[in-house]
N, C-alpha and C positions, 0 to 999 in steps of 0.2 A: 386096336381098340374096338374095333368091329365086330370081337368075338367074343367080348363081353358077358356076361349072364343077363338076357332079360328077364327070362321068365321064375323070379324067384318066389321066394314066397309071399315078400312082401310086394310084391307086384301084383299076384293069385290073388292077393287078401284083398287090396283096392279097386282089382277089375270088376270081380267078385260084389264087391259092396255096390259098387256105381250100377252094376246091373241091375240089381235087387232095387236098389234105390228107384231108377227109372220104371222100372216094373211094376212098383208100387204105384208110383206116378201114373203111368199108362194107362193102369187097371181103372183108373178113375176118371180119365179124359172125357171118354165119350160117352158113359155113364153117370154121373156125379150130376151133370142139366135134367135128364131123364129122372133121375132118381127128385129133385127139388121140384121139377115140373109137377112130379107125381104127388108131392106136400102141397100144391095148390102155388107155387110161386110165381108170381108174372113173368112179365117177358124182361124187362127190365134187372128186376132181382135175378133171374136166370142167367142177364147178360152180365151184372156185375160180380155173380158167383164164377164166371166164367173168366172175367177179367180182371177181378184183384188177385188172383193169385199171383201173376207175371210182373204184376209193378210192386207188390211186398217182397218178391224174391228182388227185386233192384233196390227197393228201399235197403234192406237190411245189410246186403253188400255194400252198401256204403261205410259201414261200420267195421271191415276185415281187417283195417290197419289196426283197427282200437282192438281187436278181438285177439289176433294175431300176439300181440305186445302183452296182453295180459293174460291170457291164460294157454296159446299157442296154438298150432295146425289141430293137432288131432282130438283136443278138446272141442274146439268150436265145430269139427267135425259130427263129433260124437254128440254133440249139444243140437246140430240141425237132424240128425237121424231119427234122436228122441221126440223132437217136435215135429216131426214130420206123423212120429207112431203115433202120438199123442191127440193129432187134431183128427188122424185115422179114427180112432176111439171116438173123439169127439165128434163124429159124422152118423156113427150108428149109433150115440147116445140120447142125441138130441135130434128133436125134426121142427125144432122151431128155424125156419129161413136166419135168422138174424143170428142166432147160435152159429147155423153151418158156415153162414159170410163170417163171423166170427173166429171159426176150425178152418177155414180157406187162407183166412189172412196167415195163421200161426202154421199152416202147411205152406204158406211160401215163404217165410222165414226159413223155416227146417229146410226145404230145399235151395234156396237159395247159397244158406251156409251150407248144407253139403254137398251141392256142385262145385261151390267153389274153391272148398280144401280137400275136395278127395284130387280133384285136378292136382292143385298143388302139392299134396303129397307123393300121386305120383310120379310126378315129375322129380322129387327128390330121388327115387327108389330107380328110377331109370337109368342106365348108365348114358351121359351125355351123347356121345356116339350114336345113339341107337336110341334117339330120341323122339325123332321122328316117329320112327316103326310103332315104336312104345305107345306113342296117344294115341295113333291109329288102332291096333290094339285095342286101349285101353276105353276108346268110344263104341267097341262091335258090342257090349253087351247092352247100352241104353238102346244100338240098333236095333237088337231082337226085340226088343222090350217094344221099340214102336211098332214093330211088325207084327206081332204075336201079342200084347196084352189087351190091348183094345177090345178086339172082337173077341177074346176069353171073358175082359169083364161084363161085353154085353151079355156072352151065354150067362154068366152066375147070376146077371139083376135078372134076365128071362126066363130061365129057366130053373132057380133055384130060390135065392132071395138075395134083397140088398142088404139083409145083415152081413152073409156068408161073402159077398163081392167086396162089405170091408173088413173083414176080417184076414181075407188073403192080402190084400191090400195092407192090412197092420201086419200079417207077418212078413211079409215082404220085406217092413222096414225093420223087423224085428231082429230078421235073420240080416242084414245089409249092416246093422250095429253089431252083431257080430262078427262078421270077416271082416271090418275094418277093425276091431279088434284083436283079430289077429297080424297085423302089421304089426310087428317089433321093432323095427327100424327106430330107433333114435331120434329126434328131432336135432337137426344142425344147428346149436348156440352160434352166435357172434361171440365173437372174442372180446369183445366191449362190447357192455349195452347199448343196447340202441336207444338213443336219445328221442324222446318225444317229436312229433311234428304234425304240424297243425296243416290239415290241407284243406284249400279249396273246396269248395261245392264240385267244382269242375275237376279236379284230380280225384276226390272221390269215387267220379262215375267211372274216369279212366284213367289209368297208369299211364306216367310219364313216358315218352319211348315209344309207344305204341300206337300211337295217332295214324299212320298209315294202315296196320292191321283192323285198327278200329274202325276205319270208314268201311272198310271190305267188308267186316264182319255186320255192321249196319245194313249193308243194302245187298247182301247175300242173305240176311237174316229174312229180309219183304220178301222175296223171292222163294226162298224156302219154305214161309211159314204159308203162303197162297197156296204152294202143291200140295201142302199137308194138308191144308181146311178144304178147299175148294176143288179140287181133283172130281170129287165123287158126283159136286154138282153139275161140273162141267159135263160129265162123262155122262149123266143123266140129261143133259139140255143136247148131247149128241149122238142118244140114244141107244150108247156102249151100256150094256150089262157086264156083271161079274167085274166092275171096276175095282174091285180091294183087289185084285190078283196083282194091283198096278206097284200099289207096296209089297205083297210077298217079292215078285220077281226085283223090282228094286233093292232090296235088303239084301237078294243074295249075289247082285252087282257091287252093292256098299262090301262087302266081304272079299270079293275079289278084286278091289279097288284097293281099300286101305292100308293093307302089307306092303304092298308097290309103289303108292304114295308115301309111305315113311321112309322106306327107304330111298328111293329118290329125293327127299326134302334132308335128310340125314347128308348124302353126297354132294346135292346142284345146292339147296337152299329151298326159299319157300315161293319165291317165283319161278322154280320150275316144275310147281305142282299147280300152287293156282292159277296160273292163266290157262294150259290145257283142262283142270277144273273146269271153270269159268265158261271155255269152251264147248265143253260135254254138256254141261247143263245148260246153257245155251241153244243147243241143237235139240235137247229134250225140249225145251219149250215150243220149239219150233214144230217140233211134231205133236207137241199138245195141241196146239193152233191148226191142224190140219187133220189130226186125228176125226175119222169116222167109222172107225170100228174098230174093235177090242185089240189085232194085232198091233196096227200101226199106235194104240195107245200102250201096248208093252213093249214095243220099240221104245218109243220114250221114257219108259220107266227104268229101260236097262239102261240108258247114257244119264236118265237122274242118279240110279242107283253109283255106276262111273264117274260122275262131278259130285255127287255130294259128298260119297266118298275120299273124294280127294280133298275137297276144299274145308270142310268143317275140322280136320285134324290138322291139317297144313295153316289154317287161320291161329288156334288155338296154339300148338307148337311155337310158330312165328313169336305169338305175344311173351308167351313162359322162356323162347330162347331169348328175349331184347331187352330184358330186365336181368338185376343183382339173382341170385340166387333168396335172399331175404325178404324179394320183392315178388317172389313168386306167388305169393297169394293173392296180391292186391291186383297182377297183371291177370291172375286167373279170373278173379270178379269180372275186372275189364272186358274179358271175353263174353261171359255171358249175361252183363250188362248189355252189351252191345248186339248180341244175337238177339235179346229178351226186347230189347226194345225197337230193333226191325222189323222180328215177327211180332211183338202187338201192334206196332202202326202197319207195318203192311197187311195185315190182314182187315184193322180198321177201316186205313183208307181204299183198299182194294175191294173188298166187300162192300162196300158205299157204291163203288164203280161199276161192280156186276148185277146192282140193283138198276144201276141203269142203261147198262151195253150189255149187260147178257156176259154167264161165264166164262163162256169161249173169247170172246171177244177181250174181257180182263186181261188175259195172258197176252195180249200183244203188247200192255202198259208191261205186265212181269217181264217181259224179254228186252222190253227198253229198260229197265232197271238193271239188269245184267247186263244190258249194253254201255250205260254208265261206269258196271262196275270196271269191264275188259277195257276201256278207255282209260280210265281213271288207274286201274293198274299197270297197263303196259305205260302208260306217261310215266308214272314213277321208276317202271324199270328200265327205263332206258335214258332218263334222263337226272335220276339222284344219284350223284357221287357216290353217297352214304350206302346204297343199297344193299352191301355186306355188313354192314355195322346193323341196320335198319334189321335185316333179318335175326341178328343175334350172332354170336361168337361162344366159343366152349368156355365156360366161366375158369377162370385160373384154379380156382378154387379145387374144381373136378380135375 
């Protein structure tokens, strides 16, 4: 079973899109405040343009079962790419603040939905086997996207204009509706309809099954979402120049990490990738904290690049192997419900923190959080029976 076909077309077409997708994203990160600043917006409006996007992409995911049931995967796919192109538009057309919080909310719908069914897609198209490998894989293109769109969008708002910075931005998602368009794969019917069911507020947020991967994915999310925002500040309070090399070199650790992490999570499971994960970014932190000059901060970047690598495809896998096959959309949400809402509280409560102990110092809180998590995971694996079950099993089905 090992030898499989991964790399088919209907695989090409999803990687493909999810690339473009984040690309699109990316391009507007660290540009999009600069750009509303530049309309005269406060600091406030700036922070909430900043931060509704990430709780609308939760919000809307709550809805994947309902979406799912009525009109299926690659619909509500194609339905979040549109709205993603659409609030793009809506960004250069308009420069009233309330308009763009307006185009912010309906871009985090659009991506919300379409993180969470190109995921779940797929994971249909992947041969079980090789499943592992496959999400690993199939996250290296949002990787490039955070290593490389950022500071492209900032050259197009500085150096060209911010129509042109959304306009790559709207083809980005232009082109991203098209190669998931090109996925033919069939969707899988149930054999019997699937009966209506009424969930909770709290299975909403998360898939049943999943409660172990979801606390991981929580408190790895604080952690990850600090070295994305706060890196630069730090690196500036320690007096390192040419800090962005910290992500290039990173990203091309995350590439030589995540082939070997799927594979391994495909053979041992998903607790023999996260806890040496866990580990790696651990020890980066540790040399963040001691970092005073630019080497010793690319040392850390290569063992971020090595755990994150490991751990963000080994969390996400974990969730889509522990559930039905039918249930793979609603477990995919759960994923990035659960990153989505680590990284806005931890960057909340974290940045509150470095207002008042300084950024260097912040990171001794991030590596107690990591310390939580390698606690919290080794207890589970060594002491839940369940711990194969827990990871997932190849569905009969496949």
């Amino acid at each position: 079973m090992t030898n499989e076909t991964l790399w088919s077309r209907n695989f090409i077409a999803l990687v493909t899109a999810n690339g473009l997708l984040f690309a699109g994203f990316h391009v507007l990160l660290p540009t999009l405040p600069l750009y509303v600043a530049g309309l005269g917006a406060s600091g406030s409006e700036i922070g909430l343009i900043a931060g509704i996007f990430g709780y609308s992409a939760i919000f809307i995911r709550l809805f994947t079962d309902t979406g799912v049931r009525a009109f299926g995967k690659k619909k509500c796919l194609y339905a979040g790419l549109l709205l993603s192109l659409l609030a793009t538009v809506g960004y250069a057309c308009f420069d009233s603040i309330h308009a763009i919080i307006a185009a912010r909310i309906i871009h985090g719908f659009g991506f919300g939905l379409s993180t969470t069914f190109a995921a779940a897609l797929v994971a249909d198209v992947i041969p079980a086997s090789r499943r592992g490998e496959g999400i690993g894989y199939f996250g290296l293109g949002s990787t490039i996207a955070m290593a490389l769109a950022p500071a492209f969008g900032l050259m197009l708002l500085s150096d060209i204009s911010a129509t042109m910075l959304f306009a790559v931005s709207g083809l980005a998602s232009l082109l991203a509706l098209f190669a998931a368009r090109a996925d033919r794969m069939a969707e899988k019917k149930p054999e019997l309809p699937l009966p209506a069911v009424h969930l909770s507020f709290r299975n909403r947020i998360y898939e049943p099954g999943t409660g172990i991967p979801s606390v991981l994915t929580v408190l790895f999310g604080a952690a990850y979402g600090s070295v994305n925002t706060f890196i630069a500040m730090m690196a500036a309070e320690a007096g390192i120049e040419s800090a962005g090399l910290f992500f290039i070199v990173g990203t091309c650790f995350i590439f030589i990490s995540r082939p070997f992490g799927g594979r391994l999570l495909d053979r041992r499971g998903a607790f023999a990738v996260v806890i040496p994960g866990a580990l790696l970014y651990s020890a980066a932190l540790g040399l963040i904290l001691m970092a005073d000059s630019l080497s010793l901060l690319l040392g850390a970047s290569v063992l971020y690049g090595l755990g994150a690598g490991l751990l963000l495809p080994a969390l996400m896998t974990w969730m889509l192997n522990a559930v039905r096959a039918d249930r793979r959309s609603a477990a995919s949400a759960t994923f990035y419900n659960m990153l989505d809402i680590g990284t806005s509280t931890g960057i909340l409560v974290l940045g509150s923190l470095a207002g008042s102990v300084g950024y260097i110092a912040m990171y001794q809180y991030v590596l107690a959080i990591m310390g939580v998590f390698l606690v919290f995971g080794i207890v589970q694996h060594r002491f839940a029976a369940s711990a194969p079950q827990a990871e997932g099993i190849e569905e009969a089905e496949e």
